[in-house]
C-alpha positions as CSV (number, residue, x, y, z in Angstrom):
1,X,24.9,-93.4,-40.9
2,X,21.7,-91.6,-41.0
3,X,19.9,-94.6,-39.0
4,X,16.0,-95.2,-39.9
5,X,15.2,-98.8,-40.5
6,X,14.2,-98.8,-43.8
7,X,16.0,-95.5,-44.5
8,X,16.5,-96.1,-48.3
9,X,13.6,-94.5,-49.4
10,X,13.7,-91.2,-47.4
11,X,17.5,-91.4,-49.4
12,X,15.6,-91.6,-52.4
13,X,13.9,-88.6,-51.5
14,X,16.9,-86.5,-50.9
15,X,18.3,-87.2,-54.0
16,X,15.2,-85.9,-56.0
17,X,14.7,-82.6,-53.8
18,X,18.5,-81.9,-53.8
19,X,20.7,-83.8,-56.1
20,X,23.6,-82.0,-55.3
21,X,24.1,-84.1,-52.0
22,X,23.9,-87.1,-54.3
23,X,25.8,-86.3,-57.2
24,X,29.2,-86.5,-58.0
25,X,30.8,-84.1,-57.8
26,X,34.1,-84.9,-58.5
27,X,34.9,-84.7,-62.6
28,X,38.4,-85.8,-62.3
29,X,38.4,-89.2,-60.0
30,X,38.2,-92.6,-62.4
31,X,34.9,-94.0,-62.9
32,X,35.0,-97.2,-61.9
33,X,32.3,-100.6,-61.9
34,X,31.8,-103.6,-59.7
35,X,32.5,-107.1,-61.3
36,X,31.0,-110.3,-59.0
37,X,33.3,-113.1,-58.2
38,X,31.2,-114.6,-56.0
39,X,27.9,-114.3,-53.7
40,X,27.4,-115.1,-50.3
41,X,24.7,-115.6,-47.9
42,X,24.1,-112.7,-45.6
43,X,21.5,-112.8,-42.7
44,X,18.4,-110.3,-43.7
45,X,18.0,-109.1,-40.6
46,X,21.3,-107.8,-39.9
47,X,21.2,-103.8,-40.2
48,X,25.2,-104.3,-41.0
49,X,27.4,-101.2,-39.9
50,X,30.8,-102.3,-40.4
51,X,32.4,-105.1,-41.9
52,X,36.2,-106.4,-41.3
53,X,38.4,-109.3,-42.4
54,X,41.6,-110.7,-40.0
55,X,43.0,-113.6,-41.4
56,X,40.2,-115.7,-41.7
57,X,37.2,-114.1,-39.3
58,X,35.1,-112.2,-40.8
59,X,33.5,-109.4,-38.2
60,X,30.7,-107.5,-38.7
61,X,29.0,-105.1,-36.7
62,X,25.3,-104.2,-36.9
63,X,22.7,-101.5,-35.9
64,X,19.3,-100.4,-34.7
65,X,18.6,-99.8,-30.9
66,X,17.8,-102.7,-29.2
67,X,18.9,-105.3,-32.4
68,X,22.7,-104.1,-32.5
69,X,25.6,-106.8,-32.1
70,X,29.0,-107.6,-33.0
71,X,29.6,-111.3,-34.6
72,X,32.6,-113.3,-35.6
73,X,32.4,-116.0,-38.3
74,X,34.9,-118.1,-39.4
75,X,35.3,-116.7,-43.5
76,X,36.5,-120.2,-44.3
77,X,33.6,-122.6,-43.2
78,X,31.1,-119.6,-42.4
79,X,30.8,-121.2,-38.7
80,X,30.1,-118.5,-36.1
81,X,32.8,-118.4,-33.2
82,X,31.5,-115.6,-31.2
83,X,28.3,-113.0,-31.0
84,X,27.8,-110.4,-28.6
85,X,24.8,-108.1,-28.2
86,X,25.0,-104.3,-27.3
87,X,23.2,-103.1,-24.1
88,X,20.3,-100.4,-24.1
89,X,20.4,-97.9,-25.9
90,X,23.5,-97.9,-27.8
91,X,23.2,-98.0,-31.4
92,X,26.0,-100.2,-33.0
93,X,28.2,-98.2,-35.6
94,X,31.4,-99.4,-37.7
95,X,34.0,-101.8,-36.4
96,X,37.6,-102.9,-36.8
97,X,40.2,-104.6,-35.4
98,X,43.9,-102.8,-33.8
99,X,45.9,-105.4,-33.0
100,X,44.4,-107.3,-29.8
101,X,41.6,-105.0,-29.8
102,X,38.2,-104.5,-31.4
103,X,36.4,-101.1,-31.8
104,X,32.9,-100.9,-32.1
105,X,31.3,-97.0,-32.3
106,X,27.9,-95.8,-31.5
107,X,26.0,-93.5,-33.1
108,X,25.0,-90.7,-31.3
109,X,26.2,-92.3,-27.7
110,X,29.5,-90.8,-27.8
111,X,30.7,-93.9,-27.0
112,X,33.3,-96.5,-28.5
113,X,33.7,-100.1,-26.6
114,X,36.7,-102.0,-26.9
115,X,36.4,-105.5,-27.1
116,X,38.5,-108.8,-26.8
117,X,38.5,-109.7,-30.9
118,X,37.6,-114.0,-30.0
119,X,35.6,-113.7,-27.3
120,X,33.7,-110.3,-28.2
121,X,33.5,-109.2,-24.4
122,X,34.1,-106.3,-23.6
123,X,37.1,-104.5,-22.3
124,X,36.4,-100.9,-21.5
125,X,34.6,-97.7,-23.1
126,X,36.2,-94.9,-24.0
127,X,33.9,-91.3,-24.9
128,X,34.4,-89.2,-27.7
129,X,32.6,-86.0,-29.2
130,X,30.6,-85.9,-32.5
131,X,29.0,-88.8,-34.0
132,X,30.0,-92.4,-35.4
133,X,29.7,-94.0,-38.3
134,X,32.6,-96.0,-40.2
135,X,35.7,-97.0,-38.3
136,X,38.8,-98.9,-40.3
137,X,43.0,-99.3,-39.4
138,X,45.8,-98.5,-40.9
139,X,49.2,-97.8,-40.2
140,X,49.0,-97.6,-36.4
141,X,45.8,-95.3,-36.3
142,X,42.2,-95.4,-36.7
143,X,40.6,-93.9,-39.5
144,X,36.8,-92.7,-38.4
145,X,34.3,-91.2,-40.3
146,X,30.7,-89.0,-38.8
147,X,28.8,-88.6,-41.3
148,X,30.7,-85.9,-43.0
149,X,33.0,-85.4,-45.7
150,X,35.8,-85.6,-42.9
151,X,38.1,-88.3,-41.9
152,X,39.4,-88.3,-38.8
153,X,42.5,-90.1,-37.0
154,X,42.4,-91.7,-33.9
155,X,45.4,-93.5,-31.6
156,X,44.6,-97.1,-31.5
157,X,45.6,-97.2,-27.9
158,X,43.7,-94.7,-26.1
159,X,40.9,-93.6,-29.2
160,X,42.5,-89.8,-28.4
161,X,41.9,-87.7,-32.0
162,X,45.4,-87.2,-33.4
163,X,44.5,-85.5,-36.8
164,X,41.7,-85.3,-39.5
165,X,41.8,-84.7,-43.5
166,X,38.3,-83.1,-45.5
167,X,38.0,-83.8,-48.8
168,X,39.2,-82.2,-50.9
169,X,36.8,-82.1,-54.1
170,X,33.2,-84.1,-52.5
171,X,32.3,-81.9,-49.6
172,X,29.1,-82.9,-49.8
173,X,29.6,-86.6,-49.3
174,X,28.6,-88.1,-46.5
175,X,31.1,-91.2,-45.7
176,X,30.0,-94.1,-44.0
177,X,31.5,-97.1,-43.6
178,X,35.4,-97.8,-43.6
179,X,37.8,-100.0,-45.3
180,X,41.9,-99.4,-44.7
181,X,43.3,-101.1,-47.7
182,X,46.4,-102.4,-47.6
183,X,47.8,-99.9,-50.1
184,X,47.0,-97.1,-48.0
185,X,43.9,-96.1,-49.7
186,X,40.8,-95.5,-47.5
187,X,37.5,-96.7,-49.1
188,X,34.2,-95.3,-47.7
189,X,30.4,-95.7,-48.7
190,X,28.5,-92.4,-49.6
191,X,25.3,-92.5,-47.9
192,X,22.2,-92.6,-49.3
193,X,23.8,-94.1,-52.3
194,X,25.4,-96.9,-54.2
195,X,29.1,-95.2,-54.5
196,X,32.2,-95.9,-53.2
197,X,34.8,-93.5,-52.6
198,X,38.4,-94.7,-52.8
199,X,40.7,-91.4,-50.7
200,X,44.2,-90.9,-50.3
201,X,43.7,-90.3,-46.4
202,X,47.0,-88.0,-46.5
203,X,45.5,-85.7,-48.8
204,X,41.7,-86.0,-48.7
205,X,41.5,-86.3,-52.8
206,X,39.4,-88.9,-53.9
207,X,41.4,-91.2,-56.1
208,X,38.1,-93.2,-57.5
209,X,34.5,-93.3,-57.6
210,X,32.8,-97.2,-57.9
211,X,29.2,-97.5,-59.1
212,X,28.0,-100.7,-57.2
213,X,24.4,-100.1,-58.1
214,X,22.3,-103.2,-59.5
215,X,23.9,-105.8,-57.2
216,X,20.6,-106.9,-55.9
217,X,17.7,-107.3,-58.6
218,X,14.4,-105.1,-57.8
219,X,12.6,-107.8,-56.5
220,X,15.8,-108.9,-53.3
221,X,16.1,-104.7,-52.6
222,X,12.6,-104.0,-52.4
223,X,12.3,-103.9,-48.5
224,X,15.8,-103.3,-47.8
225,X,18.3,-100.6,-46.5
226,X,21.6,-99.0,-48.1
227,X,24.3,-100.2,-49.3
228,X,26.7,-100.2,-46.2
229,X,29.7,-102.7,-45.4
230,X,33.1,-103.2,-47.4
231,X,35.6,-105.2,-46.6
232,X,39.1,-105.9,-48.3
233,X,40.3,-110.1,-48.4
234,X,43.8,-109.8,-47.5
235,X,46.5,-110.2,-49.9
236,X,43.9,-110.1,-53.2
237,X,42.5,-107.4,-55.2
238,X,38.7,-108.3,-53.9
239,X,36.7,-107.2,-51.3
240,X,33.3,-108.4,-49.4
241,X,30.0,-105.9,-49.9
242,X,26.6,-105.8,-48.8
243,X,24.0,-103.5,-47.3
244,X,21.4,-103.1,-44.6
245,X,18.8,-106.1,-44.4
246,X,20.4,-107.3,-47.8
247,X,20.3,-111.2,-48.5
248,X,22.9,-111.6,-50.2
249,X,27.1,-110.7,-49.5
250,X,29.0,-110.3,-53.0
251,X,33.0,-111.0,-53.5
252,X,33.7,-108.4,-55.8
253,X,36.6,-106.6,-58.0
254,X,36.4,-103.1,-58.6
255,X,37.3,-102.2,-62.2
256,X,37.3,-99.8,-65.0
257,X,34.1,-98.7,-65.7
């Protein structure tokens, strides 16, 4: 993601001087709303990156040089089973979990760390070209986003590129963080905003676009960062949100607008 602490209102910015990179662009994709189940606690000083369930751990991956970390929490009881902190200078990017290994990315490193998913530690690096941003897994291969309006695919094994998709109708949109939902769909935050993209990662259309603006009154995002970090809960139809610094995690359904 475009990483400035406190980066919303420079977004704010861009979307004034050039709308186009904000707007959607897209006339044919569903409109769709967020509807709260739930809210969570979410620490305010995570700068959250990516955001994964597996069976009941919740991971979560955050950012800034310095501050970025990768913790495990148990989604049941909200006990934390594991933290680990990432060594100067990397900058902490998305996460997810392949089988008996975590990914975390980096932003402009060029490096991805494989980790142990209980204890954290970890395992090995592996380099790759470009930059990172949103990381998710599906179907024996990682999906991994840079910034642009390009997915690319990844072998879980080695992190070797094995394809890529563009969009098809948002080449402006800049994804962000990941989700691989369980019916194949790949859902991304558009920085700066408060969209969601849902993709058909075979064909690079997007199949829906999710207002989740207004999840936080005025007074809670005053001082916070994006909206960043989604997360599907297995076998429902919700998912876990939040954003940079936010207070607050919400359980949410995406519906019909």
């Amino acid at each position: 993601m475009k990483h400035t602490g406190r980066s919303w209102v420079g977004a704010a910015l861009i979307c004034l001087l050039a709308p186009g990179a904000c707007a959607n662009a897209d006339n044919t994709a569903p409109r769709m709303a967020v509807e709260v189940v739930a809210t969570h606690p979410h620490d305010p000083g995570a700068f959250t990156q990516g955001l994964e369930i597996d069976g009941d751990v919740l991971y979560e991956g955050t950012g800034m040089v310095g501050q970025s970390d990768v913790r495990s929490t148990d989604r049941r009881g909200g006990a934390e089973l594991a933290h680990t902190e990432l060594p100067l200078p990397f900058f902490g990017e998305g996460i997810t979990v392949a089988g008996d290994t975590l990914w975390q990315l980096t932003w402009k490193e060029g490096v991805a760390f494989a980790r142990d998913p209980r204890s954290l530690a970890e395992r090995r690096r592996v380099q790759y070209q470009g930059e990172g941003w949103g990381l998710c897994h599906q179907d024996g291969r990682l999906v991994m986003s840079d910034g642009s309006a390009t997915l690319t695919f990844r072998d879980p094994e080695t992190f070797a590129v094995t394809g890529s998709v563009a969009l098809t109708d948002r080449p402006d949109a800049r994804l962000n963080e990941l989700e691989c939902a369980e019916d194949g769909s790949v859902y991304a935050n558009v920085w700066p905003t408060d969209e969601i993209l849902r993709i058909d990662p075979e064909t690079g259309r997007v199949l829906a676009s999710i207002d989740a603006a207004g999840l936080l009154p005025p007074a809670q995002r005053a001082g916070t960062d994006v909206l960043n970090g989604i997360a599907a809960i297995p076998g429902t139809d919700r998912f876990l949100i939040t954003g940079k610094y936010w207070p607050a995690m919400f359980e949410v359904r995406f519906v019909p607008a």
